[in-house]
N, C-alpha and C positions, 0 to 999 in steps of 0.2 A: 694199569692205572688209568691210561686214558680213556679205556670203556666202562671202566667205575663213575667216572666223571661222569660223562657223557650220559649214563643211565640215569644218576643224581641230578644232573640238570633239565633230565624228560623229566623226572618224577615232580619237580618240583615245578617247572612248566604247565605239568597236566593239573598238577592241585592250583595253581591258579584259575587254570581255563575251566574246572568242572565246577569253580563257585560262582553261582550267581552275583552281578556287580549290584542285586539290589541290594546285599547284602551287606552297607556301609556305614556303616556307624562313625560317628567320631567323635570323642571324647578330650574334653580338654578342661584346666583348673586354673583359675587365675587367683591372685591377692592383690586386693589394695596396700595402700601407703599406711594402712591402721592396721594390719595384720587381718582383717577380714578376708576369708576364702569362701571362692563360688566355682561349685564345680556343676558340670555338666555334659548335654551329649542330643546330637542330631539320634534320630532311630528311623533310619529306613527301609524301606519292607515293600518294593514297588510292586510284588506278584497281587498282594490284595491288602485290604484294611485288616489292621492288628487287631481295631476294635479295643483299644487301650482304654480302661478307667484307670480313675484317682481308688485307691484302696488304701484305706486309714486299716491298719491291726493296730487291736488294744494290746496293753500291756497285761498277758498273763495269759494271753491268748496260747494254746496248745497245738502245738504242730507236732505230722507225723511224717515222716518220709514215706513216697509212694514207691517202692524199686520194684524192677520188675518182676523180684521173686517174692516180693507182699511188704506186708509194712518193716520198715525200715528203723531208724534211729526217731524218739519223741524228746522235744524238748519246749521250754515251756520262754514265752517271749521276758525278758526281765525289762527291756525299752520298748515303746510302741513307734510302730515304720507307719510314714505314709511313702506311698508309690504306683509305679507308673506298671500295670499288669499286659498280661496280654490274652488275647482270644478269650478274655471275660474265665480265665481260668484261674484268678491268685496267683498263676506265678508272675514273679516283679522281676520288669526289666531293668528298672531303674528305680530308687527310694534312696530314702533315711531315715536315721531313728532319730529320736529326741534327743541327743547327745549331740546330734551334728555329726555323723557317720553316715557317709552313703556309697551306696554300692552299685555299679552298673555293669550288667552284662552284654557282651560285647560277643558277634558270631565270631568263629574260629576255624572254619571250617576247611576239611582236609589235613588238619595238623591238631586238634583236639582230640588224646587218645587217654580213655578213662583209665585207673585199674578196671580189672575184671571184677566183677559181683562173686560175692563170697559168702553163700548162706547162713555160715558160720559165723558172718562178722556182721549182720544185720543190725545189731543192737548200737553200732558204730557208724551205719553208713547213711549217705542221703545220696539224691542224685543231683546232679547239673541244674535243676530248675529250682532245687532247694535251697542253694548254697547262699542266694542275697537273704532268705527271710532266717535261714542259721546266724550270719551274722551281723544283720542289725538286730535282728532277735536278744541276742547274747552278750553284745562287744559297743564299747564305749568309744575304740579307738584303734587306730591300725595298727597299733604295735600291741592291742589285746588279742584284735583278729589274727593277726600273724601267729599266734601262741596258739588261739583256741582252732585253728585249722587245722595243725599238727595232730589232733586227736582223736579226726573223724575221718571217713573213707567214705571219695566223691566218686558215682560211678554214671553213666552215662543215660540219657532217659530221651523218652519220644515224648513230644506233646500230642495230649489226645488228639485234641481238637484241632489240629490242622496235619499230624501224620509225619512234622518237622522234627529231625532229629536235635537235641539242643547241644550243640557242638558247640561252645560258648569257652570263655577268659571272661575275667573279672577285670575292674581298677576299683578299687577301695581307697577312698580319701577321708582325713576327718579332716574338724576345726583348726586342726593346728598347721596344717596345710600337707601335712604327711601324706602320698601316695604309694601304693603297692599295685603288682600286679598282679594275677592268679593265674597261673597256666597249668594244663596238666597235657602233659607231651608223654609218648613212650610208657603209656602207665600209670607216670608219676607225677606227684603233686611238685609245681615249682614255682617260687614264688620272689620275685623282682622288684629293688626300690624303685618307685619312679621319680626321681627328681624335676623332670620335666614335665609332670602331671598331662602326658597327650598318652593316648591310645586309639587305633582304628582294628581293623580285623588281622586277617594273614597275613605275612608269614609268625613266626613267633617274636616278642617283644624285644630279643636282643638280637635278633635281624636286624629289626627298624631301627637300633642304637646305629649298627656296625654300617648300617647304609649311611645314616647321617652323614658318614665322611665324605659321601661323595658330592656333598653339599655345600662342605667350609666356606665358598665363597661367596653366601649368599648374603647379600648385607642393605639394612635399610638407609645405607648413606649411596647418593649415585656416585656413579663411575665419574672417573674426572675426565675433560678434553684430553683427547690422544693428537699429538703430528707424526704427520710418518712424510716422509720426503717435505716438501711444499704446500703440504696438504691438512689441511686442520678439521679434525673429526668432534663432535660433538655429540652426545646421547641423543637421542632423538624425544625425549620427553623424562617426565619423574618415571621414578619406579626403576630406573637402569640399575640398581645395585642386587635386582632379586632375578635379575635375568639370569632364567635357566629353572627357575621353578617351576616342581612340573604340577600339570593343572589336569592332566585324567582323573576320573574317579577311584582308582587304583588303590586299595589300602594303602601301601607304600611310598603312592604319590600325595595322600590326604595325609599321611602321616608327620609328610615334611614339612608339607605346608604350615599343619597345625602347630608342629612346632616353628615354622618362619614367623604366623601373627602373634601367639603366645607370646615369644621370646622379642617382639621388639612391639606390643604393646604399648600402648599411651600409659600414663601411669597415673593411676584413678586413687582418691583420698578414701573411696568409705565403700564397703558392699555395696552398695545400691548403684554409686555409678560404677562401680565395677561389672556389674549386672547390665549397663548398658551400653560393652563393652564387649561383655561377652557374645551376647549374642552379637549386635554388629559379626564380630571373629566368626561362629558358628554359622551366619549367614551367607557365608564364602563356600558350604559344604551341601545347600541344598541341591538335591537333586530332580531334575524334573522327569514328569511321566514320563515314560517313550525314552528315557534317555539312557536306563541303563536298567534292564528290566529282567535280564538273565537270561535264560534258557527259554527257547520255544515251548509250548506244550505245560507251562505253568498256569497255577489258575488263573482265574482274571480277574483285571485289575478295574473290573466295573467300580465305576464311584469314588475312583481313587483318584484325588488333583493333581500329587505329586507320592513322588519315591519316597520323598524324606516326609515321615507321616506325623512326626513331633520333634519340638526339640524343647527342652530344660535348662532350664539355671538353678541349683538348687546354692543358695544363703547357707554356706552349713554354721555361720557365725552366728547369724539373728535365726537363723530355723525356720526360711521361707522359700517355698517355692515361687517357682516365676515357669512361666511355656507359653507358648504358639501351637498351631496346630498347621495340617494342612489344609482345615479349611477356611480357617481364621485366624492372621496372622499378629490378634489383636494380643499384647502380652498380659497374661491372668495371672494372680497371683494369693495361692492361699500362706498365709499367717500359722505356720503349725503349732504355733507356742499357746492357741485357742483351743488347741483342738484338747479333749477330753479323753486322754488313753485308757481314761481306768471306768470306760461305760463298758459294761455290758463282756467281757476277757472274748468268748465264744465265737463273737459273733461282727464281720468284717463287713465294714462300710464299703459302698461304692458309688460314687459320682462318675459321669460319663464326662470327658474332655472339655465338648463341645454341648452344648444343651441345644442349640441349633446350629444346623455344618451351612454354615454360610459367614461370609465377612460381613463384620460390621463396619457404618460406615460414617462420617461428624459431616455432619451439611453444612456447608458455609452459606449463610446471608449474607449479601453484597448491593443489597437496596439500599 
């Protein structure tokens, strides 16, 4: 029994240490005092630039699954997603549809285990980079995507364009502030309420519940004056009640955290300043170049300002996006309730981030 352990404890040792730390996403959801929900999510990627656009798909637009043994499951969009792509490839890392559902993929890496491809069951199946445009495609809502998941077979895929396997978990939230997770561990699809609307990478999502325990004392009220003999002890500043939070980039440690700001948030009347809220929170999680950058021998991170290469707030109440970038941290914000899903079905827009990767700046006169 004790060299069972023991081997369990290397394996899971060694799957932390062979992922790269730029690999850190963090994902979190908040509600105002009016029942408006904003969810969203840091994307870091420190090896090189994503090269992320904004990608409007129309409604009725036709999608095919690429699997490795040919085309896969077709289905046709009944909502139009806008979202956040990568490597200029269509797949969405992060979007929503026009219902207010959105979906973000999150890496998983070392513990992301597909089914197996099954030629036979092609006409069922998509892969990992398929699964956000399957269900803002299809699904109004998490408890429709929870149904319509049950009926298709997710199997594992390479991105061309950079040779990166997409070892990937979902969180799916809609309007009503409902959260789910996506995991497929051992095979199999499995799939978790999230109450607490946070998610980061490894290990799997009811890890990071079962770790929370070791956390109960962490509180945003300070600690009170201690005497011990003669002696009168005092906190030494605000913030004594979250001592012991840990602050590595650690999925596990970004994961508590996320849940520490979440959960004792200021409490905001409307989306909007909810929105300026969240990011504040999300702004706890950027990471800078050189800081946590993975593995030697990775390509390079020419051009790159920081690890953390975007972050969102997506309105899934009024159906607005809001981001930053890493080279301007000024917050943009498109309107999707303008956008026109029913141009063109075929044929996918794309705007680039940034129109120029530089910060802008407000000049004060003081004459």
């Amino acid at each position: 029994m004790k060299r069972l352990f023991t081997a369990a404890l290397l394996s899971l040792c060694c799957a932390f240490a062979l992922q790269p730390a730029a690999w850190a996403c963090t994902g979190i959801r908040l509600t105002s005092q009016d029942g408006g929900v904003v969810y969203g999510r840091t994307m870091e990627w420190g090896t090189f630039d994503l090269n992320s656009r904004i990608t409007i798909v129309p409604r009725g637009h036709e999608f095919t699954a690429a699997t490795p043994a040919g085309s896969g499951m077709r289905w046709t969009a009944r909502y139009g997603i806008v979202g956040l792509d990568m490597m200029e490839s269509d797949s969405l890392a992060d979007a929503m549809n026009e219902k207010g559902l959105a979906v973000g993929m999150f890496y998983h890496p070392g513990f992301a285990r597909y089914p197996d491809l099954d030629p036979a069951r092609l006409p069922q199946t998509i892969t990992s980079m398929d699964l956000p445009g399957y269900v803002l495609g299809s699904f109004a809502s998490v408890e429709e995507a929870r149904a319509g998941l049950a009926s298709v077979r997710v199997v594992g895929a390479t991105d061309k364009a950079s040779g990166v396997r997409v070892e990937g978990h979902w969180m799916v939230t809609d309007a009503s502030g409902k959260c789910l997770v996506v995991e497929f561990t051992g095979g199999e699809m499995k799939l978790f309420d999230n109450p607490l609307g946070v998610i980061t990478n490894a290990p799997t999502f009811d890890w990071h519940l079962t770790n929370l325990r070791n956390y109960l004392n962490l509180s945003p009220v300070a600690l009170p004056d201690k005497k011990i003999d003669d002696l009168d002890f005092a906190p030494l500043g605000g913030g004594s009640g979250m001592i012991g939070l840990p602050g590595d980039n650690t999925p596990p440690s970004r994961f508590v955290r996320a849940v520490a700001w979440t959960s004792t948030a200021r409490k905001t009347p409307t989306p909007s300043e909810t929105v300026y809220e969240f990011f504040r929170i999300l702004d706890n999680f950027n990471i800078p170049q050189g800081a946590a950058e993975g593995h030697a021998g990775q390509a390079s991170a020419q051009g790159m300002r920081s690890s953390t290469i975007w972050t969102t707030g997506w309105d899934l109440t009024g159906r607005v996006l809001y981001y930053h970038t890493q080279h301007n941290r000024r917050v943009r914000r498109l309107d999707i309730n303008r956008i026109d899903f029913a141009r063109d079905p075929q044929t996918l827009r794309h705007r680039p981030l940034d129109t120029v990767k530089s910060q802008d700046y407000q000049d004060l006169d003081l004459r």
